[in-house]
Legacy VTK file of the C-alpha trace (Angstrom):
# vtk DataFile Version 3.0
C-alpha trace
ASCII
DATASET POLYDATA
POINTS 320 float
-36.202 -9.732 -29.232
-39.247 -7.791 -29.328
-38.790 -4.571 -27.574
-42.743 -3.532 -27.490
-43.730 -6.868 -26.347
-41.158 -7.046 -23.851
-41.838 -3.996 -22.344
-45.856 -4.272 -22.581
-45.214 -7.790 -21.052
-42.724 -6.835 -18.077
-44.439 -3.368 -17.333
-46.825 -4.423 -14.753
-44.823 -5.279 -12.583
-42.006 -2.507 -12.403
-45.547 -0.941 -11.637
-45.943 -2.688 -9.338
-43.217 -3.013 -7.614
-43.068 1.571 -7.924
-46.507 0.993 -5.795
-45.387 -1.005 -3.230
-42.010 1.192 -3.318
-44.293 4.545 -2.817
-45.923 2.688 -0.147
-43.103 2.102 1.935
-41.197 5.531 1.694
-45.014 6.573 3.050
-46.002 4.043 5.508
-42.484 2.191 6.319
-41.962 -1.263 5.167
-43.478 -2.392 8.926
-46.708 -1.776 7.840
-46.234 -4.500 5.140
-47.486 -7.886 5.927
-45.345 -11.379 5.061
-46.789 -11.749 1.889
-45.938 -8.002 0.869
-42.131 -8.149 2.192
-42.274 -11.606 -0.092
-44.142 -9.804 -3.237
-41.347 -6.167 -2.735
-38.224 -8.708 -2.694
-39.025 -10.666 -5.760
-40.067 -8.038 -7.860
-36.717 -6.383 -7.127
-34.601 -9.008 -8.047
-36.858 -9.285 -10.872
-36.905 -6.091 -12.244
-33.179 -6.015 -11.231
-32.698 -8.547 -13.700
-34.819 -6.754 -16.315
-32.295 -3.965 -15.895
-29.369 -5.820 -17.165
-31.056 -6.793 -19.587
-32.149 -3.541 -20.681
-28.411 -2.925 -20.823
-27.331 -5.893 -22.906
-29.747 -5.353 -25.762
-29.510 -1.462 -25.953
-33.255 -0.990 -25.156
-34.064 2.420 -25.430
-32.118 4.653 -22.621
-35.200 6.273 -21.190
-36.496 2.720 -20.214
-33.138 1.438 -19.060
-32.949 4.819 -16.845
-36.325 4.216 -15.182
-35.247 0.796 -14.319
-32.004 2.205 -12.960
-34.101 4.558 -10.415
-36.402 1.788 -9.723
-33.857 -0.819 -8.590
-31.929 2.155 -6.302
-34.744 3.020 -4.839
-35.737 -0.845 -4.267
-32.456 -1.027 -3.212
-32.236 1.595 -0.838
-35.198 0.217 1.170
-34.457 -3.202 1.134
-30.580 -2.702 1.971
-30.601 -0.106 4.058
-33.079 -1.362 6.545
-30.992 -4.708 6.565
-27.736 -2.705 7.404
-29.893 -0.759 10.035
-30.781 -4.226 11.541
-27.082 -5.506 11.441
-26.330 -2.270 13.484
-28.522 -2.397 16.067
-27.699 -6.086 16.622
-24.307 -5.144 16.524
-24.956 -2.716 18.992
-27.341 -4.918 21.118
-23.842 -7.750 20.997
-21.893 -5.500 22.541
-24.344 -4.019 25.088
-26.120 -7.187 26.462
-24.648 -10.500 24.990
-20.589 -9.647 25.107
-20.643 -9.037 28.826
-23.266 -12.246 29.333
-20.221 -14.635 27.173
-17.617 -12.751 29.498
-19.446 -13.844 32.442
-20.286 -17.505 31.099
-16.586 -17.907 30.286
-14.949 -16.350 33.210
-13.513 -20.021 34.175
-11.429 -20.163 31.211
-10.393 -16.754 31.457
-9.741 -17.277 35.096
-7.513 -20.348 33.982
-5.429 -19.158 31.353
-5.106 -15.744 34.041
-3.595 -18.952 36.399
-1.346 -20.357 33.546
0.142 -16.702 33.067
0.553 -16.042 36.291
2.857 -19.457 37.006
5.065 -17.624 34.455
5.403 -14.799 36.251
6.067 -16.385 39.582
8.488 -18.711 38.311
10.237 -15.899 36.384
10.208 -14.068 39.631
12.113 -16.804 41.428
14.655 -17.790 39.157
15.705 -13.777 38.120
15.967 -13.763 41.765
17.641 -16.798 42.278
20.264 -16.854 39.278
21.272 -13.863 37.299
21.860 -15.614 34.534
18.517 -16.712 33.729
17.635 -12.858 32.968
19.472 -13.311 29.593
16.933 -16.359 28.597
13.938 -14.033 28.543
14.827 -10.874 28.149
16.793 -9.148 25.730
19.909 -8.313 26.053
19.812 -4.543 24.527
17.060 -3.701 26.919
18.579 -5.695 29.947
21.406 -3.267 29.653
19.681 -0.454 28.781
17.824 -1.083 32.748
20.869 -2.587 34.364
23.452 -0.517 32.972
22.243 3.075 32.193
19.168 2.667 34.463
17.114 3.887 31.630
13.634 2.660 30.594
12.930 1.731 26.956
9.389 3.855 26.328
10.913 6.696 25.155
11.662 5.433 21.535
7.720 5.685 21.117
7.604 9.536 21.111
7.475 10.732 17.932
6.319 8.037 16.152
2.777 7.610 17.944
0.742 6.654 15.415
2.650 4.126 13.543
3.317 2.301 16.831
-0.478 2.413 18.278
-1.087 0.505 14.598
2.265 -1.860 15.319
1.263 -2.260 18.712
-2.561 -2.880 18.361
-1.598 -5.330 15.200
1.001 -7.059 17.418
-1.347 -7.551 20.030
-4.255 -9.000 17.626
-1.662 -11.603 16.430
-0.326 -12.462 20.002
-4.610 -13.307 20.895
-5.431 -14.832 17.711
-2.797 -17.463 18.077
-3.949 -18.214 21.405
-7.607 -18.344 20.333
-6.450 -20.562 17.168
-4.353 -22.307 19.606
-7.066 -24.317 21.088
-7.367 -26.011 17.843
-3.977 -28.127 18.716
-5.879 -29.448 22.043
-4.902 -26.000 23.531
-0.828 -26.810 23.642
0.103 -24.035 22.013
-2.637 -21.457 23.815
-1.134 -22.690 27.464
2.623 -22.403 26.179
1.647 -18.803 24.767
0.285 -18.252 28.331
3.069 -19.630 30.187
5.820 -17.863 27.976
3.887 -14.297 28.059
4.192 -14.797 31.808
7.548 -15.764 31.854
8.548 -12.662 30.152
6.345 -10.032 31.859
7.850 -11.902 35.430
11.119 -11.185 34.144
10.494 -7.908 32.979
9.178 -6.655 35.849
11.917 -8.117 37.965
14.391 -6.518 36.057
13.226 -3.142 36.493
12.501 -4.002 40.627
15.977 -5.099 40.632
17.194 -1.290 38.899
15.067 0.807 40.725
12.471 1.649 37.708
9.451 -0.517 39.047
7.546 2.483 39.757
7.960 4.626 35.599
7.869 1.178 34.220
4.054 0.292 35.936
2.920 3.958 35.646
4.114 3.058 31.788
1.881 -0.401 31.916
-1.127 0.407 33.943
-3.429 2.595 31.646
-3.102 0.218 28.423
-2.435 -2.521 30.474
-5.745 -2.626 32.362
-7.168 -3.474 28.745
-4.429 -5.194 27.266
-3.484 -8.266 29.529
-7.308 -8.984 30.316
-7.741 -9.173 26.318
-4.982 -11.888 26.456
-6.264 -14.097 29.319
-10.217 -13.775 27.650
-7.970 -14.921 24.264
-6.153 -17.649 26.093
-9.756 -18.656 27.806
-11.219 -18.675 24.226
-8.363 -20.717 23.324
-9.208 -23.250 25.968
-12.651 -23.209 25.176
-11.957 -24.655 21.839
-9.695 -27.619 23.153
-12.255 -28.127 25.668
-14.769 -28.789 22.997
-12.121 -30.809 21.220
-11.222 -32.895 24.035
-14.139 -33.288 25.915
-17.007 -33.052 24.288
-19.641 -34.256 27.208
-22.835 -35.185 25.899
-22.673 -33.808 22.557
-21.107 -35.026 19.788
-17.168 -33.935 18.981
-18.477 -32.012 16.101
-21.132 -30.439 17.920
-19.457 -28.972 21.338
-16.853 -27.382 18.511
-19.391 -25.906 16.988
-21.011 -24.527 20.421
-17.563 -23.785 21.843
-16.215 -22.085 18.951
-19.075 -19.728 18.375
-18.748 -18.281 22.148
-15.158 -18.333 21.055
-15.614 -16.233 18.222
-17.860 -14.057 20.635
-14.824 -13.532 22.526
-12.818 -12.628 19.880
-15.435 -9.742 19.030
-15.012 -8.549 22.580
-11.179 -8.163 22.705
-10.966 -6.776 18.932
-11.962 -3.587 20.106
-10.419 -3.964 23.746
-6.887 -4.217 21.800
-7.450 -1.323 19.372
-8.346 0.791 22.526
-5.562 -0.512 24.382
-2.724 -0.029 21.465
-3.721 3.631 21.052
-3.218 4.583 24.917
-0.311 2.967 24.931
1.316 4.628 21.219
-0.322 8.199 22.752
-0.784 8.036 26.602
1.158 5.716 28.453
5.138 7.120 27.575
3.732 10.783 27.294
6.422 11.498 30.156
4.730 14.929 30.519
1.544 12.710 31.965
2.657 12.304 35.518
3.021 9.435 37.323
0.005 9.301 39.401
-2.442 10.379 36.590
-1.125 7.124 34.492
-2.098 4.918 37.223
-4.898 6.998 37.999
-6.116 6.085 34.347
-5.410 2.505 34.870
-7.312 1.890 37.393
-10.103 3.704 36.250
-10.570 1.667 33.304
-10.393 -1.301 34.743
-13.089 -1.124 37.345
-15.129 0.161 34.343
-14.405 -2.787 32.642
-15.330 -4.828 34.999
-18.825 -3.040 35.656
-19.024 -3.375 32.013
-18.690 -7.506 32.635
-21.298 -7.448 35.410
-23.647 -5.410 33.297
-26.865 -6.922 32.822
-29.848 -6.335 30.897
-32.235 -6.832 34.007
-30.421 -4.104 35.991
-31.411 -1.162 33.563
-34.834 0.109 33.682
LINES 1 321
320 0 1 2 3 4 5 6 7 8 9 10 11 12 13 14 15 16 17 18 19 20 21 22 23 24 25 26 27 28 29 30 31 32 33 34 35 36 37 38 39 40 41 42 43 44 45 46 47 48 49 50 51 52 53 54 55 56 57 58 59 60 61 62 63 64 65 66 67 68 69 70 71 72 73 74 75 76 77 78 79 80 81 82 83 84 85 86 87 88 89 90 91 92 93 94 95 96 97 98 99 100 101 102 103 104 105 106 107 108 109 110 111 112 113 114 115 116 117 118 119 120 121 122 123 124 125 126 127 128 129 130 131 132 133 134 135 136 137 138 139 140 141 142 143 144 145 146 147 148 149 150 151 152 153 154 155 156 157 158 159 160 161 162 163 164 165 166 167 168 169 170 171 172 173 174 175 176 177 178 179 180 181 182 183 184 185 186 187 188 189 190 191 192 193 194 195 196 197 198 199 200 201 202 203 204 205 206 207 208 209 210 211 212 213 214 215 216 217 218 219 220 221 222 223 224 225 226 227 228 229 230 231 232 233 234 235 236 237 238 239 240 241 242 243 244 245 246 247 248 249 250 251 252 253 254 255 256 257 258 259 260 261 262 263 264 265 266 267 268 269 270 271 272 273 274 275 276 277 278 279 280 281 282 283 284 285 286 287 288 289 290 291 292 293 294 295 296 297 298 299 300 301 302 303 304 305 306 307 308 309 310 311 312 313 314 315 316 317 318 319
């Protein structure tokens, strides 16, 4: 290889491409037109190439060093106003388009809110009804714990608040992904996820009716739970979304209404990722803080959940 005719031949354009570079830090790449934007991402990859190899034949380190600052700097621009752009969309997602998906969806949502809630009714009925059936749902460690030492089982949180906002928040993301992946098997296993949830929260909560506790064990469930449970039924909705587009595809083709179905289902997804992470940190650092009294736990529950639902009804139109 030729060093000197290498270089003399490749020169004009790491020349170039320090021109357009200069121009941009000056002007910002906006000012560029098509062509320009076209022109500043070839000659990057092109004198990006021209760096390595620099490198592999040992061409003289000054030269390999100005390449080096000429492909950070081309990299800087052209990067970092890409990862600008993926923020503000990011940011615009969660603004403007979550809350529109949430409000396009709400039938599923309000669906797989229906399938939990037979759960909890017929939970309700049969703890009621039969004693014995307590022992199907519920363990048996915490249904003596409630029944025989009238204690709630909170209190083995404190003290160990972060790791179990992670275990919670993790538990909680695999409890919603399985319902979301659920949809895949026609939605079977998203309504049995549902049903069962529901069967165990019913019992739950009849249990500690039955013992007295009902008010310390909601004050416990209200401030992460106004986040928590509507994460599930959106899940369970996205869930059902999918087997809808399985099942019953409409007008489109069975491939297509997946591929429509599953992309607001992904949506989803990216709206209760965060609602989870939220909710698993109140409840590892708020919710069985028993110097938080009652009323202020409740208090905080509620609170969040009206703003989450203003946060649902939020619309682009009503601002300005």
């Amino acid at each position: 290889m030729n060093i000197q005719r290498w270089i003399a031949r490749r020169e004009a354009q790491w020349q170039e491409l320090d021109s357009l570079l200069q121009r941009a830090q000056q002007r910002g790449v906006k000012a560029f037109n098509a062509k320009e934007i076209v022109t500043l991402a070839s000659l990057y990859r092109s004198v990006a190439a021209d760096l390595a190899r620099a490198n592999t034949n040992q061409i003289g380190e000054t030269i390999v060093q100005e390449l080096q600052a000429l492909t950070t700097r081309g990299y800087s621009l052209i990067y970092r106003g890409s990862r600008r752009q993926e923020l503000r969309d990011a940011i615009n997602f969660y603004l403007w388009k979550l809350p529109q998906v949430l409000r396009e969806t709400w039938g599923y949502t309000a669906v797989a809110f229906g399938v939990f809630l037979v759960g909890v009714l017929i939970a309700w009925w049969f703890a009621w009804q039969d004693a014995s059936f307590m022992s199907l749902v519920v363990p048996q460690a915490m249904i003596e714990k409630v029944r025989d030492r009238h204690q709630l089982w909170m209190g083995s949180i404190l003290g160990t608040e972060p790791f179990a906002a992670s275990s919670i928040a993790i538990n909680n993301l695999s409890v919603c992904f399985r319902m979301v992946g659920g949809g895949i098997l026609a939605g079977i296993w998203t309504i049995f996820a549902l049903f069962y949830n529901g069967l165990l929260i019913g019992a739950v909560a009849t249990l500690v009716g039955q013992n007295g506790l009902a008010y310390p064990f909601w004050a416990f469930v209200f401030p992460h739970g106004s986040l928590e449970l509507p994460a599930i039924f959106i899940s369970g909705g996205a869930g059902l979304l999918i087997a809808q587009g399985l099942l019953f595809p409409g007008r489109y083709r069975r491939r297509d209404a997946l591929r429509i179905c599953g992309l607001q289902a992904a949506q989803l997804v990216m709206g209760i990722f965060p609602m989870l992470l939220i909710a698993g940190t109140i409840e590892g650092f708020f919710s069985p803080q028993e110097v938080i009294p009652s009323p202020v736990k409740y208090l905080a529950g509620t609170g969040l959940f009206i703003l989450l639902i203003l946060y649902i009804l939020r619309k682009e139109s009503d601002i300005g």
